[in-house]
N, C-alpha and C positions, 0 to 999 in steps of 0.2 A: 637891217641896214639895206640901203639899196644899191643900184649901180650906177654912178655917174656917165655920162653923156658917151665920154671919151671909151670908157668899158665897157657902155651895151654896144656901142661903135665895133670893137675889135670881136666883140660876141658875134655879132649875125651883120659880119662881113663874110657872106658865103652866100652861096647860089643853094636853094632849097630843091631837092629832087622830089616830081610828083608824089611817088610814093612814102618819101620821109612826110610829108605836108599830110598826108592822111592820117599817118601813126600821132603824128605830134597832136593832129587835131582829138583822139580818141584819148590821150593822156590828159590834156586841159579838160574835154566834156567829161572825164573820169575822176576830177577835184569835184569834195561836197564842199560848194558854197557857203552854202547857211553855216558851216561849222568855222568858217575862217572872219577874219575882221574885214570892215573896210578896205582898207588899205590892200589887204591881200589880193580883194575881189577885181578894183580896180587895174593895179599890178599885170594879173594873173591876165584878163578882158586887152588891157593893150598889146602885151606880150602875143595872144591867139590873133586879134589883128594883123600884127606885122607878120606873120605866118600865112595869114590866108593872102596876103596883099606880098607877094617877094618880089614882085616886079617896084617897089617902090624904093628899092634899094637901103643899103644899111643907114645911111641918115636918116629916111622917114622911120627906119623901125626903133631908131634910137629915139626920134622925136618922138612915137608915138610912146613909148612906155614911161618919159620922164615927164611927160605931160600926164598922161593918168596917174603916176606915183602925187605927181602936186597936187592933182585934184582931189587924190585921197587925202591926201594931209592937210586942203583945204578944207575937205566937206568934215573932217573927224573935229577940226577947230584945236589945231597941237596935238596929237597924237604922238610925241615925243616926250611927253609929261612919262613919270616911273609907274604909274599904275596903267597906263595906255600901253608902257612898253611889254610892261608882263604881261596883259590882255595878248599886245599881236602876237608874241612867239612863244607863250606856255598857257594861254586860254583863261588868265585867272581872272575874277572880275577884280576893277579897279578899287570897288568899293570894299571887296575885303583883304586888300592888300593895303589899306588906305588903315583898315579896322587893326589889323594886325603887326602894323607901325605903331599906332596909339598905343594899343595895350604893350609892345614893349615899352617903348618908353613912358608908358604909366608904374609896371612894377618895376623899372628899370628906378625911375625918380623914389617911389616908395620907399626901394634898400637902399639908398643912398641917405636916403632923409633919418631911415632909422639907425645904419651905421653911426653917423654923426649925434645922433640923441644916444643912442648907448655911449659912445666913446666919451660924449662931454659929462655924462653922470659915471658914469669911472672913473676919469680922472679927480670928479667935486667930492664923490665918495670914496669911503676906505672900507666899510662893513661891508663883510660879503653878502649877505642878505639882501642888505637895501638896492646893490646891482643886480639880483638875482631877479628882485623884483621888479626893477625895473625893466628889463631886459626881456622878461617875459611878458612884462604888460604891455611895452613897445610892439614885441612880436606880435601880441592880440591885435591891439590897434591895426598897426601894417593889413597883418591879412584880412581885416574887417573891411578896410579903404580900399584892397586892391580889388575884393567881392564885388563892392560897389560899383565902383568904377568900372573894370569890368563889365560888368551885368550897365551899365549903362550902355557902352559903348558898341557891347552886341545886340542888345537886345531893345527892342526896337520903341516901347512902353512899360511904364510901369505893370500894366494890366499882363504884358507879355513875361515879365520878370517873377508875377503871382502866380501863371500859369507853369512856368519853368519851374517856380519852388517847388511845387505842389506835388507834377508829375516824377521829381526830383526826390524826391521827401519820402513820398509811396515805393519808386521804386529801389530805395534805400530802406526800407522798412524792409520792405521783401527778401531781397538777396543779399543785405548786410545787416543781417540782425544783431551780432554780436557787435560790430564795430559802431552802430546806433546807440545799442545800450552803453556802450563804454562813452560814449559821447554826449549824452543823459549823465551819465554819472559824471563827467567831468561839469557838465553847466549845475548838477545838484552840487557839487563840490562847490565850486563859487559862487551859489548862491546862498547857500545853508551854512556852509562849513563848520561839514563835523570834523575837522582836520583844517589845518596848515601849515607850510612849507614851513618846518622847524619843529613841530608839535613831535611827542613822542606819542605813539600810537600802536595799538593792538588789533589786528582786524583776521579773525579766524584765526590759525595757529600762528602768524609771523606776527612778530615784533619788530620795533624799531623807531627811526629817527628818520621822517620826511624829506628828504632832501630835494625830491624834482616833483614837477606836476605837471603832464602831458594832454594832449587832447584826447587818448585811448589810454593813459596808464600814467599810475603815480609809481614813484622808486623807494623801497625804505632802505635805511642802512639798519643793519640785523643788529638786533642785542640778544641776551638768551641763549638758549639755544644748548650747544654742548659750554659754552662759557656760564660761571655761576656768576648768581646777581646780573642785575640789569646793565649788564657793560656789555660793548661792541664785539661782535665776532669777526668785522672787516667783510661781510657780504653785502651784495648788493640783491635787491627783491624786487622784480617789477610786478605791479599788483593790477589787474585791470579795471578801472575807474567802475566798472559796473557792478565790484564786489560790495560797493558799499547799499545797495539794494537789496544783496542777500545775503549778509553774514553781519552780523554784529561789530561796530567799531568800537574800542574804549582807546580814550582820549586821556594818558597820560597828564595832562599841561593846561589842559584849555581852561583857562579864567582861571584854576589853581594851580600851583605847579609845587604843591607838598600832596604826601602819602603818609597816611597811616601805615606805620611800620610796626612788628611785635619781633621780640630777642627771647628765647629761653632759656632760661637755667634752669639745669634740675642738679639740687643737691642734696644728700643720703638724707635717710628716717633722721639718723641719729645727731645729724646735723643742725645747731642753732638755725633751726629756718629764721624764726621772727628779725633776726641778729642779718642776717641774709638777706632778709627782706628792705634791713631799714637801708644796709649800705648800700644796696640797689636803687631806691629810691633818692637816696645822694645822690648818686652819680648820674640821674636820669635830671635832677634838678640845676643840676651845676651844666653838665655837656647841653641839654634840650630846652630849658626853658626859650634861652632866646631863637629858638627856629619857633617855639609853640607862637611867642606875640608876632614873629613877621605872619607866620601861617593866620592868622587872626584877621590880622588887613590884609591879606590877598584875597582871604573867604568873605569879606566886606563887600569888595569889588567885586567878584563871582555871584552875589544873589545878585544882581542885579539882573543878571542871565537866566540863573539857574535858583531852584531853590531849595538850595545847600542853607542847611543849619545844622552845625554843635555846638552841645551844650557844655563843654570841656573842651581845652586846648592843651592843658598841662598832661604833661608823661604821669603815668602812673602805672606802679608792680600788681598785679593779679598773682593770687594766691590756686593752685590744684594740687593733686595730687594722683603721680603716676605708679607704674608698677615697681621700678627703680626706685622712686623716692619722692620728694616736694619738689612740683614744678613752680619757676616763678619767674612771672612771663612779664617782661618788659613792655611798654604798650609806647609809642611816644611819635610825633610828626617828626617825619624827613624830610628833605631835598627830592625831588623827583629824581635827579642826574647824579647824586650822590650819596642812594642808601648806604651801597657797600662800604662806603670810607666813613660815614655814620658811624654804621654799627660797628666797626672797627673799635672806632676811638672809644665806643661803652663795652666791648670784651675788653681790652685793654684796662684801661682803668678798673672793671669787675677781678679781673685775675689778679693786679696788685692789691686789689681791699680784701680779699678771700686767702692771699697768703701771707697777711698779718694778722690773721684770724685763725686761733686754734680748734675754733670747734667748730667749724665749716670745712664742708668737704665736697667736690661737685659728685657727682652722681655717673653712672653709667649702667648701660643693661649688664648684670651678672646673674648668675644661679647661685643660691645658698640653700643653707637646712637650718629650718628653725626649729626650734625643740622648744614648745610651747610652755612643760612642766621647767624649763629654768628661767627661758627669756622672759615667759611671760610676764604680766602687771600681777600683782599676789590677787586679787580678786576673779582674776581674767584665767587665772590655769588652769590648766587639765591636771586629772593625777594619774600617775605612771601606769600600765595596764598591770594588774596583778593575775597571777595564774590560779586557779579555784582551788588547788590543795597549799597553795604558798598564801604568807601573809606577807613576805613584804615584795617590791619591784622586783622584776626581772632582771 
């Protein structure tokens, strides 16, 4: 701001002593020019004037300094503009005060535009997924456009923008190695996808259900673990996007979302296995056939990706035999998200068919003594050790 006519008037209404006119003159020759604006220089030029000149009394000094203030703010062409102003009294150039306006209100417009696209796809939808995903693809977008933009707005060519990646790129390779690779692994994630947002997944020793996908790390919700069967333990996992590089993922869901499942029973020696065997296979017929035919058309749809073929879909009993007794092993397609309540309802229905059955018994590890010369098969025995002066058993 400067001083109007009437205030430089009341300023140098005063008689200058020789010796104050010397000091004043050594404080003006003691301002670096070059560092201040126009306006200043002019200013600053009238003001030492009226100092050397005091016999002109305080109206010439007043005239002289508001006549250079006008000349500057003629010669600048408005120097009252906002980027001229931060130029004269904090040195900043106009033009990136000018740059630094746009780029706010460039990301300032961007979260506005994407507020309003997230809000009107939440209220149209009701799946949480489908906001999930939009919400996140919105986010991609946004900061893809703000890059841009951006990178327009400072940088001065395209050629200058290849130059900025580059040396950008390199020295992100260098001093952020780990936060690269996680960022490699997030664009391998959406381009490959061994995984997605919902997929139940195994990758190294965690398990779990996908819930978020970051640009350094995906989240799973835990299943496993100290909980049996594949049900939730209420953890959360952050995994860094660059594990999928180096540890093996298995893909619960993808294009299938059934599992071979197997149940065993073991029931005694003496036990009707065959008898055992057929009610098993009941039960495996009545509760699983129909997951076997859904599982059949979803593995349709899956070669088309991958190339998955069986040659059986139906449940079927396997026959062994352990130390205990006959094993006999249930074999049959599950639900990916619902073994445990599966295999439930086939013990269930097993322990009512087995306890209107007399000659079936399950099994368990125990120690017994067999005595071969009675249990045995009459072809199969031993005969009792006799002692060399006795004829008969001991």
């Amino acid at each position: 701001m400067f001083l109007s006519r009437a205030a430089a008037t009341n300023h140098l209404a005063w008689r200058v002593a020789p010796h104050q006119i010397a000091a004043k003159r050594n404080i003006f020759h003691s301002v670096d020019e070059p560092s201040v604006t126009a306006l200043t220089r002019r200013t600053l030029r009238a003001i030492q004037d009226s100092v050397t000149a005091p016999s002109q009394g305080a109206d010439s000094a007043a005239a002289a300094i508001g006549g250079g203030a006008a000349a500057a703010i003629d010669e600048e062409g408005g120097a009252t503009g906002m980027g001229q102003l931060a130029e004269s009294f904090s040195g900043i150039d106009p033009a990136i005060v000018s740059k630094l306006l746009l780029s706010i209100g460039a990301v300032v417009a961007i979260w506005l535009v994407r507020r309003v696209v997230v809000r009107i796809f939440a209220e149209k939808f009701d799946e949480p997924r489908v906001r999930y995903l939009w919400g996140k693809g919105s986010a991609y977008v946004a900061y893809a456009l703000a890059f841009l933009i951006l990178g327009q707005i400072w940088l001065a060519s395209i050629q200058n923008l290849g130059t900025f990646l580059g040396l950008l790129t390199a020295g992100l390779a260098i001093a952020l190695k780990d936060l690269v690779s996680n960022l490699a692994g997030w664009a391998f994630i959406l381009m490959r996808h061994p995984f997605r947002v919902g997929d139940r997944i195994q990758i190294g020793e965690h398990r779990g259900d996908v819930v978020d996908l970051r640009l350094f790390q995906f989240t799973l919700l835990e299943i496993g673990n100290w909980v049996a069967a594949d049900q939730s333990t209420g953890r959360i996992i952050h995994v860094p996007n660059s594990q999928v590089f180096s540890v093996p993922v298995a893909n619960y869901t993808d294009e299938f979302e059934f599992l071979w499942h197997e149940t065993p029973v073991l029931v005694t020696f003496e036990s009707n296995w065959r008898k055992a065997k057929s009610l098993l296979q009941e039960i495996l017929d009545r509760e699983a056939r129909d997951v076997a035919a859904q599982a059949a058309q979803t593995l349709r749809r899956g070669s088309r990706k991958f190339a998955i073929s069986f040659r059986h879909f139906g449940p079927k009993v396997y026959t062994s035999v352990e130390d205990s007794g006959v094993m006999l092993t249930m074999r049959f397609m599950a639900p990916t998200r619902s073994r445990r309540a599966f295999s439930e309802r086939l013990w269930e229905a097993m322990l009512d068919a087995f306890d209107d059955a007399d000659d079936i018994d399950l099994a368990y590890p125990t120690q017994r003594a067999y005595l071969n010369p009675v249990e045995g098969k009459t072809g199969a025995r031993s005969e009792w050790p006799v002692s060399p002066d006795r004829t008969t058993p001991e």
